[in-house]
N, C-alpha and C positions, 0 to 999 in steps of 0.2 A: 337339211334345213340351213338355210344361209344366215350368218351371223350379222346382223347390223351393227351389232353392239356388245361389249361387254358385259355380262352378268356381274350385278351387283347387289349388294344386300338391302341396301333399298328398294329391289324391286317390289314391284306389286305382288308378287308369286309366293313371298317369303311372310308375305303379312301373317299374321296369326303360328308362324313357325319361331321368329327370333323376338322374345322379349328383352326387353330394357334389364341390365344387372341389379338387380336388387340391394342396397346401401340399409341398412341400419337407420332409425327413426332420427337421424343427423341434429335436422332441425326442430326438434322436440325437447323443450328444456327440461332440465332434470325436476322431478317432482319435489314439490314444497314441504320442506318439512315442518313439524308445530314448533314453533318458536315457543309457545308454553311448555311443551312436554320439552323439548331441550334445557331451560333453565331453572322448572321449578322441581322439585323432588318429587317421588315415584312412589306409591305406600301399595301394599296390595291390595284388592278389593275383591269382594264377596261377592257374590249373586245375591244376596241381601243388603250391600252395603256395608261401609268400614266404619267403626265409632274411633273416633280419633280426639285422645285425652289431652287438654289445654289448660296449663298453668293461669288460675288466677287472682290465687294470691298464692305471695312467699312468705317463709319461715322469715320472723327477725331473732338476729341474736344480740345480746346486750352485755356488757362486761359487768364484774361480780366483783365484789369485792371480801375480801377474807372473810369466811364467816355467814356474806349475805347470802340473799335467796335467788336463785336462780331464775329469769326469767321464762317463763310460758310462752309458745308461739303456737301456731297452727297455720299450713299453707292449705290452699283450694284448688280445688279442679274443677272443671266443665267440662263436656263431652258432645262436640261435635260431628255429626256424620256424615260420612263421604257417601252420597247413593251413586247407582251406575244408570246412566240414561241412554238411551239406544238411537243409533245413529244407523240410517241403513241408504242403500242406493240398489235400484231394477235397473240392466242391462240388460235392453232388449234386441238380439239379431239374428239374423235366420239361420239356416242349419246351413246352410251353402256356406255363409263370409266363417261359422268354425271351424268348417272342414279344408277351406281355401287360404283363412285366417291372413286374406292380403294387406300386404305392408308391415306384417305382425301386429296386425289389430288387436286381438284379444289380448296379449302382453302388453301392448303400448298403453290399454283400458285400463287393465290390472292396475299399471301405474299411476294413471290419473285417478282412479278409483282412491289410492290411499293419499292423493293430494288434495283432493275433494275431502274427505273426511280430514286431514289436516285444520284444511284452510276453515271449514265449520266449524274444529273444536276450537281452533285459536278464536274464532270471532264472537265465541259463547263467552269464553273465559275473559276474554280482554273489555268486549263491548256489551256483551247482551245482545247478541246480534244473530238471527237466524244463517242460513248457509248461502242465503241472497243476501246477504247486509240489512234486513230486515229490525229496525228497533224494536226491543223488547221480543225477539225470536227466541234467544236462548233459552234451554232446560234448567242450567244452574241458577242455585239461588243466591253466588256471591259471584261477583265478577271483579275485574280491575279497577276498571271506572267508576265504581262505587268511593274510589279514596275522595277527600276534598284539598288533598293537595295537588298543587298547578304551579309550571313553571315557565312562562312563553319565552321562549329558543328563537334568539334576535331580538329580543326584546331591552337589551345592554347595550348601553353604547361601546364605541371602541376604545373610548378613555377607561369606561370603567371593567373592560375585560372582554367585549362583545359576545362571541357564542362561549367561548371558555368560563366564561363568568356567570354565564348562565347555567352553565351544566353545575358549576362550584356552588351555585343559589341553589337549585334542585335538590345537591346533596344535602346542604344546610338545613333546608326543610323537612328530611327527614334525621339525621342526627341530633340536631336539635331537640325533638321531641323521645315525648315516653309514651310507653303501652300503658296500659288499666294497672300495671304492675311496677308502674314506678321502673322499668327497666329503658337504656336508652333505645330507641331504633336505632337502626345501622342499614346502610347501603352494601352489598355485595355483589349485586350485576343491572345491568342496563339491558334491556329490550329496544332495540332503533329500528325504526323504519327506513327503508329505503330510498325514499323520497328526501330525506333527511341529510343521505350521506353529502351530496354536494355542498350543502351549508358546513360541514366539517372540515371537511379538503379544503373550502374556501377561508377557513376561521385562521385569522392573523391577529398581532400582538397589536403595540402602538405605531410600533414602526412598521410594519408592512410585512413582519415574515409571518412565513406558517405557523401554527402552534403545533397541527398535526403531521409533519414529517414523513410519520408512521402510524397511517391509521389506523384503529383497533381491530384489525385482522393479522392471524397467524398468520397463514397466506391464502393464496388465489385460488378460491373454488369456483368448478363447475357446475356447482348446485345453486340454488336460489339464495343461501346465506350464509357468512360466512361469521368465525365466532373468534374473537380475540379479548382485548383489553381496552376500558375506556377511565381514565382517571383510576387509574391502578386497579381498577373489578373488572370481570367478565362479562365480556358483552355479546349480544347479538345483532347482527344486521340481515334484515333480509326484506323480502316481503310480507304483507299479512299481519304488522302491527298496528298501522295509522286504521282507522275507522272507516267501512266503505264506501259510505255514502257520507261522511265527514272528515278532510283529511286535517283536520285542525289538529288531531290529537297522533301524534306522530312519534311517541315513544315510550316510554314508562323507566323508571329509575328506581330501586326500591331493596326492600329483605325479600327476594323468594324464597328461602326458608319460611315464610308466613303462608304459604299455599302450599294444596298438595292437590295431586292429579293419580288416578288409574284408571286401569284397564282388566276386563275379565276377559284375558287372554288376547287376542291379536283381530285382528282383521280375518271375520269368516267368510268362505265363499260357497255358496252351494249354487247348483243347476237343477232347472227344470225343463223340459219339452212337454211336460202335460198341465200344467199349472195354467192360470187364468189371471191376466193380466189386464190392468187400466191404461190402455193407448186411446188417446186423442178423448179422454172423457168416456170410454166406455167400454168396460169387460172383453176381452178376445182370450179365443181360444189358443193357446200354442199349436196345443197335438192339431187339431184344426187347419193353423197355418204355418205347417214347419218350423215352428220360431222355437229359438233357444230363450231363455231366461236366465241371467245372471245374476244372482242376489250374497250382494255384499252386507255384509252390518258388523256393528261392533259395539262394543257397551264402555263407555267411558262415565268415569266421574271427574270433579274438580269442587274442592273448598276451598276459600280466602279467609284464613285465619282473621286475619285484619288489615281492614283496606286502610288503615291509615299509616302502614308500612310501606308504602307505594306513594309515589309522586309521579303526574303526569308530565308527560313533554309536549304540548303543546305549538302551534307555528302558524297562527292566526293570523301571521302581517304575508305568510307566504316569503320571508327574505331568508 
C-alpha cells in the first residue's frame, strides 16, 4: 500500500480509540459552606428534639450589715426547644452515567449535594427563606432577621468615619443594650457577605488612606469563604449571607452565643433502582427504566435565643 501521508493521531481511524486525558472537576468551585453552622455553637440533638435551659432571671445579692438580715433572692429559667427538621434532595441517573460515572459525576454530585443543603440551612436561619430564596419557606421558628436592629453600611459620611463608622454604630447598637435580664449585649463575630467585601477594601479615613490594610482574613482560601477578624471579633466572609432575592441585607453583627444549631448525625445517603420516583409531574418506575435513585437528607435544627442580640448590615444605597 503506497503511503501518501503520514499517520497521525488525528486520523479518522483512531476516532473512538484515543480519548481526551481526563483533569479533575478544575473549574468547579469548592462547595459552600453554612456560614451559620461555622459561627454559631453546635448543642446535640435528639430525634425528639433538644430542650435547651435560658436564664431569665438572676440571683441579686445585697450587702448586710453586722447583725442584719440577709437578703432573699430567687433566679428563673425558661426552656426552650431545639426540634430537628428534615431537609432531603432525589438524584435521579441511570444505571450507565454510575457505572461510567463520567467526569466523576457521582463525587462532583456528592459535593453539590452538601452545598445545596448548606446554602438551605443558611437561608432558613438568616432569612426565612426556602432553598429557592423563597419568603417565609423556612422550617425554623426564629430566624436572624427577626432582630429590629439595622445599621446601613455607607450610610456615614467620610467626615464622620464612612464605612468604619458605621460598622463602630452597628457595634454600638448592640453593646449599648440589655437582655430581659438586665445583662449588657456584647458583639463577638460578624457574618459579611460577599458582595460587601469591595466596600471594605475600598473604606478610607479623612485623608484618603485605607482603614483596611489587612482585611479580616487569616489567609487566601480556595473555598467559597474565608474566616478572620473584623474590629477585633471573628468574622466571616463568603457567600450565602445577603438575602436572595433581597440584597439590601448584607451582613449581621451580633452575640452568636445567643443561637444554637444541630444535627442528628451527618448527611445520609441511601440508593434505589426499584423505588418510584416523581420526574416531570408524574410517578416512574426505576426497576422499569434502569434508573438509579440517590436520596440524600439530613435533619437539622436552629434556635435564636434572642434576636435582639444581632444587628443587621444592611446597603440599601448599593455604595
Amino acid at each position: 500500500m503506497a503511503i501518501s501521508a503520514p499517520t497521525l493521531t488525528t486520523d479518522s481511524q483512531f476516532s473512538g480509540f484515543l480519548n481526551p486525558v481526563e483533569a479533575g472537576p478544575i473549574f468547579e468551585r469548592a462547595a459552600r459552606t453554612s456560614v451559620v453552622q461555622q459561627l454559631v455553637p453546635r448543642v446535640p440533638l435528639g430525634i425528639s428534639g433538644t430542650a435547651v435551659p435560658v436564664v431569665t432571671g438572676r440571683p441579686a445579692a445585697g450587702w448586710v450589715s453586722e447583725g442584719g438580715i440577709k437578703p432573699a433572692s430567687s433566679g428563673t429559667l425558661d426552656i426552650k426547644n431545639l426540634e430537628p427538621k428534615k431537609l432531603a434532595a432525589i438524584l435521579v441517573v441511570s444505571a450507565e452515567v454510575v457505572r461510567a460515572n463520567p467526569g466523576g459525576y457521582i463525587n462532583t454530585m456528592r459535593n453539590s449535594i452538601a452545598e445545596a443543603f448548606a446554602v438551605a440551612f443558611d437561608r432558613a436561619a438568616l432569612h426565612d427563606e426556602g432553598p429557592d430564596g423563597t419568603a417565609g419557606g423556612g422550617p425554623f421558628a426564629t430566624w436572624l432577621d427577626q432582630t429590629t436592629k439595622g445599621t446601613e453600611i455607607g450610610g456615614s459620611s467620610q467626615a464622620n468615619g464612612g464605612i468604619h463608622g458605621d460598622l463602630v454604630e452597628a457595634m454600638r447598637e448592640i453593646v449599648t443594650d440589655s437582655d430581659a435580664s438586665d445583662r449588657r449585649y456584647r458583639l463577638n463575630g460578624w457574618a459579611i457577605d460577599s458582595v460587601l467585601e469591595p466596600s471594605l477594601w475600598g473604606a478610607t479615613d479623612t485623608t484618603g488612606r485605607p482603614l483596611y490594610v489587612e482585611l479580616p482574613v487569616d489567609a487566601e482560601s480556595d473555598g467559597l469563604s474565608t474566616a478572620g477578624r473584623l474590629l477585633g471579633r471573628r468574622s466571616f466572609i463568603g457567600e450565602g449571607v445577603a438575602t436572595a432575592n433581597n440584597t439590601s441585607v448584607v451582613g449581621y453583627g451580633g452575640d452568636f452565643s445567643q443561637a444554637a444549631w444541630g444535627a442528628i448525625g451527618g448527611i445520609s445517603y441511601r440508593v434505589s433502582t426499584e423505588a418510584t420516583v416523581t420526574i416531570n409531574g408524574s410517578l416512574q418506575s426505576l426497576f422499569e427504566r434502569n434508573l438509579v435513585a440517590i436520596l440524600a437528607e439530613a435533619e437539622y435544627g436552629f434556635l435564636l435565643n434572642d434576636p435582639d442580640a444581632f444587628v443587621k448590615l444592611t446597603n440599601n444605597s448599593g455604595s
